[in-house]
C-alpha positions in Angstrom: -64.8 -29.9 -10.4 -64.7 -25.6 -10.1 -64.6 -25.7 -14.1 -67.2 -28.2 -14.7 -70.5 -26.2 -12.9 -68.4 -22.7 -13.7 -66.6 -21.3 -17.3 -63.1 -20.7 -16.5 -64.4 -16.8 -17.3 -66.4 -17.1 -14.7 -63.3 -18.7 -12.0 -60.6 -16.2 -13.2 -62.7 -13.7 -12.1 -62.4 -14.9 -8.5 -58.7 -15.3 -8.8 -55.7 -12.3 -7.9 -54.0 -11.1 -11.0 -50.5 -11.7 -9.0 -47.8 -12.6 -10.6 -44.5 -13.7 -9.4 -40.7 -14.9 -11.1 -38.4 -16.4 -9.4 -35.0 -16.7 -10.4 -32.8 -19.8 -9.6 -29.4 -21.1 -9.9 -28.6 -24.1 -11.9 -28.0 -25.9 -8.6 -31.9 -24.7 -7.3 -30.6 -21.7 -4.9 -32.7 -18.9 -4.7 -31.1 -15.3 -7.1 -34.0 -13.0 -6.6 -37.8 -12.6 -7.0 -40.0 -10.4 -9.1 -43.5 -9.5 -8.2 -46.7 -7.6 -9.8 -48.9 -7.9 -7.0 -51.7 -6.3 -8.9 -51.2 -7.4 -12.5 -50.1 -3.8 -13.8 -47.3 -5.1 -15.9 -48.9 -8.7 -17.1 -50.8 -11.1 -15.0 -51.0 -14.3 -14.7 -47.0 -15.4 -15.9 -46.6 -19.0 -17.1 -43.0 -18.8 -18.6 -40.3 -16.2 -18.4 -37.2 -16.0 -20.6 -34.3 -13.7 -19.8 -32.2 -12.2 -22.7 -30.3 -9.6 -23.7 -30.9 -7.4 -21.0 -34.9 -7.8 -21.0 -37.1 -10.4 -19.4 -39.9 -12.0 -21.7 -43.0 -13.3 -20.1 -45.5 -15.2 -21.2 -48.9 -16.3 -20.0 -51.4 -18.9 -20.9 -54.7 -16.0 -20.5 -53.0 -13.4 -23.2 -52.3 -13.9 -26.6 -49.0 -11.8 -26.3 -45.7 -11.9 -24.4 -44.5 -9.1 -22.2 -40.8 -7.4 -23.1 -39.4 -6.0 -19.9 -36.2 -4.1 -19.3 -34.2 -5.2 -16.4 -32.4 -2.2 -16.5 -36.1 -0.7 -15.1 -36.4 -2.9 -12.5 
């Protein structure tokens, strides 16, 4: 109902740039969290892929992914 008297410009202004990634075991157990609590590294994370010693993630507001070395975090 938000989206239909507002633009979704308009709503994601109201919204916090947090982002959070959770890792989990196969079984569901929590491994360990990640957080930007002000977006300074990319906001708004909708997928994350782990590989070869970086962490991809992606997000459905920019037309780009993020490359991030675990080794810096």
């Amino acid at each position: 109902m938000i989206f239909k008297m507002f633009s979704q410009e308009t709503v994601m202004k109201f919204v916090p740039r947090y982002s959070l990634v959770l890792e989990v075991s196969d079984s569901g157990a929590f491994r360990r969290s990640l957080h930007d609590p002000d977006g300074q590294v990319v906001t708004y994370v909708s997928e994350a892929h782990e590989h070869d010693g970086y962490l991809y993630l992606g997000s459905f507001r920019s037309p780009f992914i993020c490359r991030l070395s675990l080794q810096s975090i």
